[in-house]
C-alpha positions as CSV (number, residue, x, y, z in Angstrom):
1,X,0.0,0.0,0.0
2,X,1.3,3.4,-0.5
3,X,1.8,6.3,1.8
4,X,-1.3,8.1,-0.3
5,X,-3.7,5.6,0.5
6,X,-2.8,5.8,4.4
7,X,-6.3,6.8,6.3
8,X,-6.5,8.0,9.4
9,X,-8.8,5.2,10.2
10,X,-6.6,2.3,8.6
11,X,-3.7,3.7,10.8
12,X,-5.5,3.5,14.0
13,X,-6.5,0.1,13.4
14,X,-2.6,-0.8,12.5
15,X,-3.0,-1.8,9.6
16,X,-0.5,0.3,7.5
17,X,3.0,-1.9,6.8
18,X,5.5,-0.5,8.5
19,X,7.4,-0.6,5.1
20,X,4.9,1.9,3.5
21,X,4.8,4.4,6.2
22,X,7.7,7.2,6.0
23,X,8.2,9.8,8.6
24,X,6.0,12.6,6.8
25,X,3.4,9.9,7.3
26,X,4.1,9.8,11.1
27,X,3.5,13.4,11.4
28,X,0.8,13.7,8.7
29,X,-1.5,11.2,11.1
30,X,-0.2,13.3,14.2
31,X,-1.8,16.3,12.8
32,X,-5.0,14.8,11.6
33,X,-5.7,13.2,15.2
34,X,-4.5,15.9,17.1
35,X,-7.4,18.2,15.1
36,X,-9.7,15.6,16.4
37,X,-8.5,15.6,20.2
38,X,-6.7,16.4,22.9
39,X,-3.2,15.6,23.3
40,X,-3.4,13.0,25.7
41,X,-6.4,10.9,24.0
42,X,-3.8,11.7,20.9
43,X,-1.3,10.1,22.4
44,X,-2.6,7.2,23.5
45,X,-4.5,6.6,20.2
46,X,-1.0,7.3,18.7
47,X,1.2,5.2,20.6
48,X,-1.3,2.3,20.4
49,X,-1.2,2.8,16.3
50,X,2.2,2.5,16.2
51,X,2.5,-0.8,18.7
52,X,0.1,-2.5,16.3
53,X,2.2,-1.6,13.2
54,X,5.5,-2.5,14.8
55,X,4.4,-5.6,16.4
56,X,2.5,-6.9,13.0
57,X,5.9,-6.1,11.3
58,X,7.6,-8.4,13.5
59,X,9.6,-5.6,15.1
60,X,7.5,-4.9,18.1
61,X,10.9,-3.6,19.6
62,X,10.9,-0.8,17.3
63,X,8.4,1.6,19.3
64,X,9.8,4.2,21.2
65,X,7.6,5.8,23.9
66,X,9.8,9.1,24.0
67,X,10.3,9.6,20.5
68,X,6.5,9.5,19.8
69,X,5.5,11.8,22.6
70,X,8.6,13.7,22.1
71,X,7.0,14.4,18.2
72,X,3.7,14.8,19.4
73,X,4.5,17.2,21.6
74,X,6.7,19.3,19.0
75,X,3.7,19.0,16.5
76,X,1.2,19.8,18.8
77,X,3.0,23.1,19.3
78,X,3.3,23.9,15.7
79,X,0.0,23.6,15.4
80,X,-1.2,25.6,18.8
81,X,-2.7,29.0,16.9
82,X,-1.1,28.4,13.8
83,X,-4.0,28.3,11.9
84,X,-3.3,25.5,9.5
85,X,-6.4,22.7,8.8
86,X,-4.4,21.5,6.1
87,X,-1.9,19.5,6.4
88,X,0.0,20.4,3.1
89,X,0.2,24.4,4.7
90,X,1.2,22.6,8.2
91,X,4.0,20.7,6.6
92,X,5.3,23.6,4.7
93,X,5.1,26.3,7.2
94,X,7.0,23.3,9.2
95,X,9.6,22.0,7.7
96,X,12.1,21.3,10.7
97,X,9.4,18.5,11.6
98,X,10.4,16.5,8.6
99,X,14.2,16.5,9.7
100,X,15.7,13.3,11.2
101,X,17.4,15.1,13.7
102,X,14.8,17.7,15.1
103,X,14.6,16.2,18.5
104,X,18.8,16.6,18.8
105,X,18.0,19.6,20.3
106,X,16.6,17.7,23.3
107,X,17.8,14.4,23.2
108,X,20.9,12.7,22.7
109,X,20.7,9.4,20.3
110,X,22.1,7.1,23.4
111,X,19.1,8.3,25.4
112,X,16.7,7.8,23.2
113,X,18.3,4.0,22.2
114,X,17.6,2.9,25.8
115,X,15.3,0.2,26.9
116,X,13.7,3.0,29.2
117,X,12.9,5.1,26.8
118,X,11.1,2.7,24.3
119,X,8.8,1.9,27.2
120,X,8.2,5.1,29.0
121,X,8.3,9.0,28.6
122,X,11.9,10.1,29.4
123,X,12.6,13.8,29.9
124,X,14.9,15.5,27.4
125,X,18.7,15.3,28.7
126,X,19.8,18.3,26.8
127,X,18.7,21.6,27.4
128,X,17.1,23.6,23.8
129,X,19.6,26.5,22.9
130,X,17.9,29.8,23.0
131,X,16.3,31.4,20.2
């Protein structure tokens, strides 16, 4: 299946291969559910999503609990009085979310490798240089 065909509802069901679902993908479903909720329904709808797809690509080990609140979080700020319903304006107005590094500001990789932090929220270990 390819990333075009990638519904909201499909997702939440887990039943996108993990193989057909690229990062903008990740933060394309991010912005459609966080129009729909709050951030904490969000998250758990999010997080469960993504168990589903990892585990039914034999990868279940694959999740990480930090990065995808981590990137909720980060999105969800974009998106706080930005005025975007679309996603296509959201993704252009936003185009540090699409870069593999973005949480580097926060996080270094070793923390985010851990066991911990693929099963629970860690806090950032770096502080975010000033703007």
């Amino acid at each position: 299946m390819s990333a075009e065909g990638c519904t909201l509802e499909r997702f939440l069901r887990g039943e996108v291969a993990a193989r057909d679902f690229p990062h903008r993908e990740h933060v394309r479903m991010a912005f459609e559910l966080l129009l729909r909720h709050e951030f904490t329904e969000t998250a758990h709808r999010y997080a469960q999503a993504l168990r589903l797809i990892t585990a039914r690509a034999g990868k279940p080990q694959a999740f990480n609990l930090t990065l995808t609140i981590a990137f909720l979080a980060l999105i969800a700020e974009r998106m706080e009085g930005s005025g975007h319903a679309d996603f296509a304006a959201f993704a252009q107005a936003h185009p540090e979310l699409f870069a593999r590094d973005v949480l580097a500001r926060w996080y270094r990789p070793e923390q985010l490798a851990t066991a911990l932090a693929r099963r629970s929220f860690v806090l950032p270990d770096l502080q975010s240089p000033r703007r």
